[in-house]
C-alpha positions in Angstrom: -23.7 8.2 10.3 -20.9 7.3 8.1 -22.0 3.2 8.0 -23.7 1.1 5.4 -27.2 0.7 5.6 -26.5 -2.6 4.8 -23.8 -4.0 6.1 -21.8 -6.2 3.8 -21.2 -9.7 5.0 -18.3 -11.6 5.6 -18.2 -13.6 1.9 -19.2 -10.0 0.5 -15.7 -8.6 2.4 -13.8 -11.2 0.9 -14.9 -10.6 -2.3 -14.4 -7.3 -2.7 -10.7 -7.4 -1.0 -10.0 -9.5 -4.3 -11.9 -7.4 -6.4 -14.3 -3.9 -5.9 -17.2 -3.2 -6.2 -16.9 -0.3 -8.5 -13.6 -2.7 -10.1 -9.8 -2.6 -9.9 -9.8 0.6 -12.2 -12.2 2.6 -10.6 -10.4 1.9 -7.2 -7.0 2.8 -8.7 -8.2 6.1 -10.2 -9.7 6.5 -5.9 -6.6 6.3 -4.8 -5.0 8.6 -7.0 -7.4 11.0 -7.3 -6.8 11.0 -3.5 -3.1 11.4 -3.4 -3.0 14.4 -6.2 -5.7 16.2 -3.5 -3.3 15.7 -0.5 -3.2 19.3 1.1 1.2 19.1 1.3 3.8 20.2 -0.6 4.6 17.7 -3.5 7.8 16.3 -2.7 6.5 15.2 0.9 3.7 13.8 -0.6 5.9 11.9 -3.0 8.1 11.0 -0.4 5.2 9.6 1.5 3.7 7.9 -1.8 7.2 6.2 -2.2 7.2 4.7 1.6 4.1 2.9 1.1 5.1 1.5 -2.2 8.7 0.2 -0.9 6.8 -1.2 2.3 4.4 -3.1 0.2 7.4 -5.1 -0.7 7.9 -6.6 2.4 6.4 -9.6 4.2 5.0 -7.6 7.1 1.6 -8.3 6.0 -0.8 -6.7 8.5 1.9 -4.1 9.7 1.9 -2.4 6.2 0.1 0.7 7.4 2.0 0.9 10.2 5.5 0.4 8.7 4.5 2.9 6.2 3.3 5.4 8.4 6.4 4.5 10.5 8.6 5.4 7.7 7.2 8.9 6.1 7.7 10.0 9.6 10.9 9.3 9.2 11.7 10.8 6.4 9.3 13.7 6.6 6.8 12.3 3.8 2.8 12.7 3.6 1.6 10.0 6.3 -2.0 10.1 4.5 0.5 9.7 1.2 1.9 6.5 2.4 -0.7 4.8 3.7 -2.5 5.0 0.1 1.0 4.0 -1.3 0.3 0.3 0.6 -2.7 -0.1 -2.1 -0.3 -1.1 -4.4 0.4 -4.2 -2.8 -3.1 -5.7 -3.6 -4.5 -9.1 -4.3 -3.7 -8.4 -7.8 0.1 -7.4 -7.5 1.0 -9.1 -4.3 1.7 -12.5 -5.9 4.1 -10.9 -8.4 6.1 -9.2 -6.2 6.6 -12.4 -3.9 7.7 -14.1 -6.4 10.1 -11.5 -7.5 11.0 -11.1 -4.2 11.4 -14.5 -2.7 13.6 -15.5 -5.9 15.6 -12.6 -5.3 16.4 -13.2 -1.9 16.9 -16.8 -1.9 19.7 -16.1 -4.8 21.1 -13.6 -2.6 21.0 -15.6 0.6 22.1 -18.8 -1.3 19.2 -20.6 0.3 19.3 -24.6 -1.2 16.4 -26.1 -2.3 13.2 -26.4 -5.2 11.5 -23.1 -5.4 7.7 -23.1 -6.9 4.8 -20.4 -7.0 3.3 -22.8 -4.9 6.2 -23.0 -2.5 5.0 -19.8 -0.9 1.5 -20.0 -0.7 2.2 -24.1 1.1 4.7 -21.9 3.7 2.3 -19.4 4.6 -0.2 -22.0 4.9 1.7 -24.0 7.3 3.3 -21.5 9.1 -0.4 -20.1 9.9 -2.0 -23.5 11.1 1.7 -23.8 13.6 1.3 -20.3 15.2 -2.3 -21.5 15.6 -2.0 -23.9 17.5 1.1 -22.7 19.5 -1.6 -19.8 20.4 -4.2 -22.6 21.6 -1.8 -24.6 23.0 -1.3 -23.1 26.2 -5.1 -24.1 26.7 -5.5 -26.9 25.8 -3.8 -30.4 27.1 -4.8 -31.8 23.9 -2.6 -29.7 22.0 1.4 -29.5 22.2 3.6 -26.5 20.9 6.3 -27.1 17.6 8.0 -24.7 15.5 10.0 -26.6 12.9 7.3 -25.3 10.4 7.8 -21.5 11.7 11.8 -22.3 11.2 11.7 -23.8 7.9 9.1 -21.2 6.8 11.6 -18.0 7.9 14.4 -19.9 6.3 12.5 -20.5 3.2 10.3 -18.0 2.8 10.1 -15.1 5.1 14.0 -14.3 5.3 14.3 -14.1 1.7 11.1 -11.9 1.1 12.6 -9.2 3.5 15.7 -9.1 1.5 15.2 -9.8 -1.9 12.0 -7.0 -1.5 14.4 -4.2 -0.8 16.2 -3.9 -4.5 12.6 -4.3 -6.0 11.0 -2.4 -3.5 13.6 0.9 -3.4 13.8 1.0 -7.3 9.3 1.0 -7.7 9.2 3.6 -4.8 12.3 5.8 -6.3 10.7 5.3 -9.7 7.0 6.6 -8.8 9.0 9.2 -6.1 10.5 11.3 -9.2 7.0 10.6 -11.2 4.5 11.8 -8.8 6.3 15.1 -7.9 6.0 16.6 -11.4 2.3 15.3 -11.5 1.4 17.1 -8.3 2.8 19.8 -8.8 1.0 20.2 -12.5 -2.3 19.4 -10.5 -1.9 22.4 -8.2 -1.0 24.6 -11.0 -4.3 23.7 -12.4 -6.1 24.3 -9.6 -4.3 27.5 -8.9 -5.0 28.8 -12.6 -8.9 27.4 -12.0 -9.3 29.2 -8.5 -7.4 32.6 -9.9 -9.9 32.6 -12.8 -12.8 31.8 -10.4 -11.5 34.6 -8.6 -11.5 36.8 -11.5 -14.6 35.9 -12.8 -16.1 36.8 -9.3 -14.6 40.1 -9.3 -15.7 41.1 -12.6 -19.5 40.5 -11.7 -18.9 42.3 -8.7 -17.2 45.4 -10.4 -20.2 45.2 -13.5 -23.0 45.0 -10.3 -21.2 48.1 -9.1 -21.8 50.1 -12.1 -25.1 49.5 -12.6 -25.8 50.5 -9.6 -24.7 53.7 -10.3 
């Protein structure tokens, strides 16, 4: 009921996880059209907004809805709030905040060694192709298990995303916490005022249907 009637394909996916259909804009204005909707009291809906943003800053790629989720529980945020909140670590943005991130924590960690862009795409490259073929190993005599690429590449990479993303990470959600509350709650006033005039408008035809009737 709900799927395509033509199902996109798997180049089609791709593309559009870089960039929509409908574009980056007309997603982003989704989203927040979305989040202002969220049936919830405004400062759990920020609260949830603000847990997807800070977890968007971490590595945990593929456990961000998850960790999100996870963490507006916690803190008695909009769930729905925060998994929309993970959209802001996109194609677009996600390469910004690793850097910013990984140069953080690699200062902060004192971890030696030339740091390049590049350095972080090469790690995750070679870090995927080693848990690869640790998976396959076990099946096949051909292959045989390592993990100085998985060591090197938490050492390098993956240790100083996780800490260097939490400064970052805690002053965007804190930020957008304390500017989505007053947004919300000037939506709802709008929709109050809107449905009270409906309202209005509703009983005045009734009360004019009234009298002619009599």
């Amino acid at each position: 009921m709900f799927k395509r009637r033509k199902p996109l394909s798997y180049a089609q996916m791709w593309t559009e996880m870089f960039y929509p259909r409908s574009g980056w804009k007309r997603a982003s204005k989704y989203v927040l059209h979305r989040l202002r909707r969220l049936p919830d009291q405004p400062h759990r809906v920020a609260r949830g907004w603000a847990c997807g943003i800070f977890i968007s800053f971490t590595p945990l790629f593929g456990f961000h809805f998850m960790g999100a989720a996870a963490l507006a529980w916690i803190i008695r945020g909009n769930i729905l709030a925060a998994l929309l909140g993970t959209f802001i670590g996109n194609p677009l943005t996600t390469p910004f905040i690793a850097l910013t991130s990984v140069g953080l924590g690699r200062w902060m960690l004192g971890t030696e060694g030339k740091f390049t862009p590049h350095l972080i795409f090469d790690e995750f490259a070679r870090a995927g192709s080693e848990l690869w073929n640790n998976l396959l190993a076990p099946l096949s005599a051909e292959r045989t298990a390592h993990w100085d690429q998985l060591l090197q590449f938490n050492e390098q990479i993956f240790l100083p995303y996780l800490v260097g993303g939490i400064l970052p990470g805690l002053a965007v959600a804190i930020a957008a916490h304390y500017m989505t509350v007053p947004l919300i709650r000037a939506y709802h006033r709008h929709r109050e005022k809107q449905m009270a005039e409906r309202i209005a408008r509703a009983k005045a035809r009734r009360e004019q249907e009234l009298a002619q009737k009599r």
